[in-house]
C-alpha positions in Angstrom: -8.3 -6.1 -12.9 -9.3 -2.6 -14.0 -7.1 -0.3 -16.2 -4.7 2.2 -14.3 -3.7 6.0 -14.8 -2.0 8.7 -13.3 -3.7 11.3 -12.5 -1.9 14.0 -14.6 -2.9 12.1 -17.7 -6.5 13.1 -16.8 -6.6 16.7 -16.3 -9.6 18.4 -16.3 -9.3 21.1 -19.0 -12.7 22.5 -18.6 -11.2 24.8 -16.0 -8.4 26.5 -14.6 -6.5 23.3 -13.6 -2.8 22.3 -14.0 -1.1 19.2 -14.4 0.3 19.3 -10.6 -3.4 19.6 -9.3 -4.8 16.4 -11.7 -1.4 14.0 -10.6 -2.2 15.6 -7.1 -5.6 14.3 -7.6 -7.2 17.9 -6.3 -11.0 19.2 -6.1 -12.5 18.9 -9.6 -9.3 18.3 -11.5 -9.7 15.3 -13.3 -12.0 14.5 -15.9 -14.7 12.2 -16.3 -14.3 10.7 -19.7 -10.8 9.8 -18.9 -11.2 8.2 -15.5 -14.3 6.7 -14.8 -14.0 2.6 -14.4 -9.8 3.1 -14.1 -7.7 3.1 -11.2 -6.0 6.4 -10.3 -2.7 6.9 -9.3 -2.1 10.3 -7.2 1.1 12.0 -6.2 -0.5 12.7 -3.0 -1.7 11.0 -0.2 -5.5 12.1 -0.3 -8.9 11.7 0.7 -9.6 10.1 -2.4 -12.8 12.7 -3.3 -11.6 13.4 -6.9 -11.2 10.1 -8.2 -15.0 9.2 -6.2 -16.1 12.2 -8.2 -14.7 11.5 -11.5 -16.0 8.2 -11.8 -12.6 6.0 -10.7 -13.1 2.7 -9.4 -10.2 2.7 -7.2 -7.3 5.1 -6.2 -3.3 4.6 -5.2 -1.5 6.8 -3.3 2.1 7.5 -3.5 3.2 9.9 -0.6 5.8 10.1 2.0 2.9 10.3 4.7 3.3 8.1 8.1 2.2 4.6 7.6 1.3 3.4 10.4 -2.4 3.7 10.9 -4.9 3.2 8.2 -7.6 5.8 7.0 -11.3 5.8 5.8 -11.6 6.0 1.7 -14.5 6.5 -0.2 -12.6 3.7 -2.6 -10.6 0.9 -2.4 -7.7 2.5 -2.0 -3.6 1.6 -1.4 -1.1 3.9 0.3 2.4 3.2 -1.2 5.6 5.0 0.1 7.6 7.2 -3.0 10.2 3.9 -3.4 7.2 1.7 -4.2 5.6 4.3 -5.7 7.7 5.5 -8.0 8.0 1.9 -9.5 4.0 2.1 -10.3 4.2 5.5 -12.1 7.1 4.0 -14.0 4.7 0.7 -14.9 1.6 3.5 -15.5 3.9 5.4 -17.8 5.3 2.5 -19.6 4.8 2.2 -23.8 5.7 -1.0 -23.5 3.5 -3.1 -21.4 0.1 -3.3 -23.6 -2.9 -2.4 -21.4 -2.2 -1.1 -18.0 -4.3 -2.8 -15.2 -4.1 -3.1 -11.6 -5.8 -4.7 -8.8 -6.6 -3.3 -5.6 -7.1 -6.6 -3.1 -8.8 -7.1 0.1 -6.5 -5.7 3.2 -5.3 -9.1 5.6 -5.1 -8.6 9.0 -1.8 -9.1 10.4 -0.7 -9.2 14.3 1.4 -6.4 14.6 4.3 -7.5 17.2 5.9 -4.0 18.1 2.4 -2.9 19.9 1.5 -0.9 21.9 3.1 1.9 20.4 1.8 5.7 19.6 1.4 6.0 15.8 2.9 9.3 14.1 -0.7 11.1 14.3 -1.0 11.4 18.0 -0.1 14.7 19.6 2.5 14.6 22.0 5.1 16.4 24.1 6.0 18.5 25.9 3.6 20.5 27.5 3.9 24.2 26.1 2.5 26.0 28.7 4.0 24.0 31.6 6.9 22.1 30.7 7.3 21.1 34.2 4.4 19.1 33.9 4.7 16.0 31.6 2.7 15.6 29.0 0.8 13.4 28.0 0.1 11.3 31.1 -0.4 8.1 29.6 -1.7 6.3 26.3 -4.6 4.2 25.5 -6.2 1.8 22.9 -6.8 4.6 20.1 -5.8 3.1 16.3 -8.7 0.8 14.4 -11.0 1.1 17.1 -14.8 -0.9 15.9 -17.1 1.9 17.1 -20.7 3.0 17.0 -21.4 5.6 13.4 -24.8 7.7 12.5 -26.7 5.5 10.1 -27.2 9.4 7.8 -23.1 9.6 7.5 -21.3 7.8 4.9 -18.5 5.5 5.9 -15.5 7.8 4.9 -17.5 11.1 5.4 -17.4 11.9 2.1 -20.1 13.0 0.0 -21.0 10.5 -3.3 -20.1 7.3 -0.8 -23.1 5.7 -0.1 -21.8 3.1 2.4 -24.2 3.5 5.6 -23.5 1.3 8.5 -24.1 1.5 12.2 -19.6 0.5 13.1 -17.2 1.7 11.7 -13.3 2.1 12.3 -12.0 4.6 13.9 -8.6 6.4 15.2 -7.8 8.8 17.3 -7.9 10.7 20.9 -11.6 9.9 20.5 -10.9 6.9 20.8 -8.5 6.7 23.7 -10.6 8.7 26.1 -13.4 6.5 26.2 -10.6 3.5 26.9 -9.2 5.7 29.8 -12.8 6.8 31.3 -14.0 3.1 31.5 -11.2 2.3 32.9 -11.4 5.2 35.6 -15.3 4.3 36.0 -14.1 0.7 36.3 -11.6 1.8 39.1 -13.9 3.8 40.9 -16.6 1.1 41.2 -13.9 -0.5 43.4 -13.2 3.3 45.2 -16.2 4.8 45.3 -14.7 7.5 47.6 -11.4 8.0 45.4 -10.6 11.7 44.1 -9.9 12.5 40.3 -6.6 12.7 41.2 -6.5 9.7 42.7 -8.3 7.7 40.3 -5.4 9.4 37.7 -2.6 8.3 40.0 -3.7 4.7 39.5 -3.3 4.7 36.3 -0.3 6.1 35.7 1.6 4.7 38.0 0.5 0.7 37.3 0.7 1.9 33.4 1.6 -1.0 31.3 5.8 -0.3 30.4 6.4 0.9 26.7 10.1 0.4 24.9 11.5 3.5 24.0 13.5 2.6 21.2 9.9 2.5 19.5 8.4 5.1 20.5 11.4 8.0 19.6 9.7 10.8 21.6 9.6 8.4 24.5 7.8 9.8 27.5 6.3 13.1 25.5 4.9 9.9 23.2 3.3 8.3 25.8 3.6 9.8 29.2 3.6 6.9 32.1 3.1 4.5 29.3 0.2 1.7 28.2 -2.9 2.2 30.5 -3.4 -1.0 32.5 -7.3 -1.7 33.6 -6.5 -4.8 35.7 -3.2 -3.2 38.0 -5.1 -0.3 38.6 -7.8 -1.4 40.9 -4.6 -1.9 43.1 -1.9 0.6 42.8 -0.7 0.2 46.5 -0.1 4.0 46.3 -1.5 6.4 45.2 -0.8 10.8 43.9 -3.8 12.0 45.5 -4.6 15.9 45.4 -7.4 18.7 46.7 -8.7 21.6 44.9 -6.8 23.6 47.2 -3.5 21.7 45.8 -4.4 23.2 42.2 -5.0 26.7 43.4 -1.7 26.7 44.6 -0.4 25.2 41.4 -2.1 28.5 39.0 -1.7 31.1 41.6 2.0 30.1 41.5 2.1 30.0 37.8 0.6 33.9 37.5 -3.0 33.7 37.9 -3.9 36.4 39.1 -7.2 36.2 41.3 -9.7 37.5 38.1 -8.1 34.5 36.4 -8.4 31.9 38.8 -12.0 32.9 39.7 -12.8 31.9 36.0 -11.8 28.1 36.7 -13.1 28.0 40.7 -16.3 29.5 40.1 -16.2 30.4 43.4 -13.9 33.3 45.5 -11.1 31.6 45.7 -8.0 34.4 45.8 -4.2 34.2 45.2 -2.2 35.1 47.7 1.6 34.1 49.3 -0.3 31.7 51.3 -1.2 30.3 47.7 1.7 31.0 45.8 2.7 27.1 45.1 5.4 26.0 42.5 5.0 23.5 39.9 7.5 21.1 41.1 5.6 20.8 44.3 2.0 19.6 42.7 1.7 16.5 43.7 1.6 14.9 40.4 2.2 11.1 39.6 5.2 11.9 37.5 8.4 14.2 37.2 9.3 16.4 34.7 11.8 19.5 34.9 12.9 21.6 31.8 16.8 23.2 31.6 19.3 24.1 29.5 22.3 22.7 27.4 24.9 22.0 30.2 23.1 24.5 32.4 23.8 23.3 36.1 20.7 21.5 37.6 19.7 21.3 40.9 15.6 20.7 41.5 13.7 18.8 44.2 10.3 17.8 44.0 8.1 17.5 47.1 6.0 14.7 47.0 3.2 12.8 48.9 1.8 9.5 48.9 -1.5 7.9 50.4 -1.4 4.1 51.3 -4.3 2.2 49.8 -3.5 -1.4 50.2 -2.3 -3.0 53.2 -2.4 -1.2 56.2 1.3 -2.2 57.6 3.3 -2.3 53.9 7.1 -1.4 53.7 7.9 0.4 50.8 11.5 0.8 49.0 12.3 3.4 46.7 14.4 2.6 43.0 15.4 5.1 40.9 16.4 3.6 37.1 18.4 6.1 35.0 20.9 6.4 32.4 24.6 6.6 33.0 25.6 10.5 33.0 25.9 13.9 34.2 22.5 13.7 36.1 22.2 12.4 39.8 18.5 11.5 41.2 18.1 10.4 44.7 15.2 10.1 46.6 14.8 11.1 50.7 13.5 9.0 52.5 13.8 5.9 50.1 12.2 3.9 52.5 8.1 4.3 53.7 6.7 2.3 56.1 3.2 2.9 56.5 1.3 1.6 59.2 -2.6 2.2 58.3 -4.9 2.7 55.3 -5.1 6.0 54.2 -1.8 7.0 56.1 -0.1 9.9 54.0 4.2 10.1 53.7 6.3 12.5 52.2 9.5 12.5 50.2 11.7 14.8 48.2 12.7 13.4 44.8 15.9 15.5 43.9 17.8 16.2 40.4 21.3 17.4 40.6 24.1 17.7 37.7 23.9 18.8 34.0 22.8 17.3 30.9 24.0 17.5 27.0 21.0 15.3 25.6 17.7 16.7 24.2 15.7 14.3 26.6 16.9 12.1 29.4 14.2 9.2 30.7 14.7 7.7 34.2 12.2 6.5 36.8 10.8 6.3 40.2 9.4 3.3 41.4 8.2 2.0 45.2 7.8 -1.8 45.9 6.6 -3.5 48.8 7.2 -6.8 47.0 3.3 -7.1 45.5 3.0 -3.1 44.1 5.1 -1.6 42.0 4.1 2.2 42.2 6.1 3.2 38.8 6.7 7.2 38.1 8.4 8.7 34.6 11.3 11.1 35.3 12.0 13.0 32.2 14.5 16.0 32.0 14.9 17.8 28.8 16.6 20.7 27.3 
């Protein structure tokens, strides 16, 4: 057990320094003589620098910061919520309780049962340039992920730590992308001749089903939901699309032929021939932006390639709330006759809405694939 103070009982008074930035635990606000070999408490959820500097052998953290994925400290360190919080700075403030001590114990690992689910420091939704494109497409493995680390940076990246070790834990979209392009490299090995677009549309659309309830932002959390390695070497269907399919998508969203040039590297111009909408790019999912009680009526060209069994019967389910909102799908039945063989339907969105974000779903079965799409309409 070592003794315990808050930080604005050690301000630094060798400088320009108030009591806020000491209990805030700030750059060069506490001092030395009154911290070293104690545990600090800060008002603030920080990096944990200061009380490294000053001499602390431990920090506590009292924030209203998200709590649900952990971070690298240069000290043992405890993140408590203000509730729990508040009872330490009482106890650290206390005349009554002889010497102050804490102890800072080993973390425990725990088997978290609400997972998968996107943790509060993940970007999400919706897309702000094109809204009619949902974003993100799906999520992956990213929180507490055992990765490779330079042996010349310290553990928690901070200076004064001299932890060096070749792993270390890691979150974030760092993290998920490697998950998603192993798994695409993984898929591929099986399709050698599959497009990008392809290879995407298999892992959306056998994504791994997420519960809304805990993920708040639902699809703008997590897109088609929980990538999937093992269903998508067989998606039964799949998105695919050409260059030429995303020339039409920018011409129609205003490139003008200057701009588009930039991303073809080649002479690719925009024309009417060119001139595509957003609702029409052949994308694995379905997303269409509106107003409050604004009347809605939208349809969505789409087209699938058959990539399992070469005669396959397909049936078409649409799963959506009770409401305003009617989505239908023509045809809702695709009966494909050869590998490779391409069909076409129109997905179509009809009604109004009074909620910020309505989920609902596509999904084609031929009894062994379940080719699953999001549907998201939001005001």
């Amino acid at each position: 057990m070592y003794p315990i103070i808050h930080g604005g009982s050690a301000p630094n008074t060798t400088g320009n320094f108030t009591w806020a930035s000491s209990r805030n635990c700030l750059q060069n606000s506490l001092d030395r003589n009154l911290v070293k070999g104690k545990i600090v408490l800060c008002d603030r959820f920080v990096s944990g620098r200061e009380p490294l500097r000053a001499g602390a052998v431990g920090t506590l953290l009292r924030d209203n910061a998200p709590n649900d994925d952990a971070s690298l400290f240069p000290l043992p360190a405890s993140y408590l919520d203000l509730v729990d919080g508040s009872k330490i700075f009482v106890y650290v403030n206390s005349t009554s309780c002889g010497t102050l001590t804490a102890t800072i114990f080993k973390s425990k690992e725990a088997n978290d049962s609400l997972a998968p689910y996107v943790v509060s420091c993940s970007s999400s939704g919706p897309n702000p340039i094109t809204p009619d494109i949902l974003k993100p497409d799906l999520s992956a493995p990213g929180v507490h992920i055992l990765a490779a680390w330079s042996l010349i940076s310290p553990v928690s990246e901070t200076k004064g730590d001299n932890r060096l070790e070749p792993f270390n834990i890691i979150s974030g979209t760092s993290m998920a992308c490697p998950h998603v392009s192993a798994v695409a490299a993984y898929v591929k090995s099986f399709h050698p001749t599959w497009s990008p677009a392809a290879l995407k549309s298999a892992l959306m659309t056998t994504a791994f089903l997420m519960i809304f309830g805990i993920n708040l932002d639902a699809e703008f959390a997590y897109g088609s939901s929980h990538l999937n390695p093992i269903k998508a070497v067989n998606p039964g269907l799949v998105y695919d699309s050409e260059e030429v399919d995303y020339i039409n998508f920018l011409c129609g969203q205003g490139y003008s032929t200057r701009f588009l040039q930039l991303v073809t590297r080649d002479n690719a111009t925009c024309s009417e021939a060119t001139n595509g909408t957003v609702w029409d790019l052949n994308y694995p999912s379905f997303s269409l932006f509106t107003s409050l009680l604004k009347p809605v009526s939208r349809t969505f060209n789409r087209t699938v390639t058959n990539v399992a069994s070469p005669m396959s019967t397909y049936t078409a389910t649409v799963s959506a709330p009770a409401g305003a909102l009617k989505i239908q799908v023509n045809p809702n039945v695709l009966s494909f006759t050869s590998l490779r063989q391409k069909l076409s339907f129109v997905l179509t969105i009809e009604g109004t809405t009074e909620k910020a974000i309505v989920s609902a779903s596509l999904e084609w079965d031929d009894g062994v694939h379940k080719v699953r799409s999001p549907i998201i309409v939001f005001i």
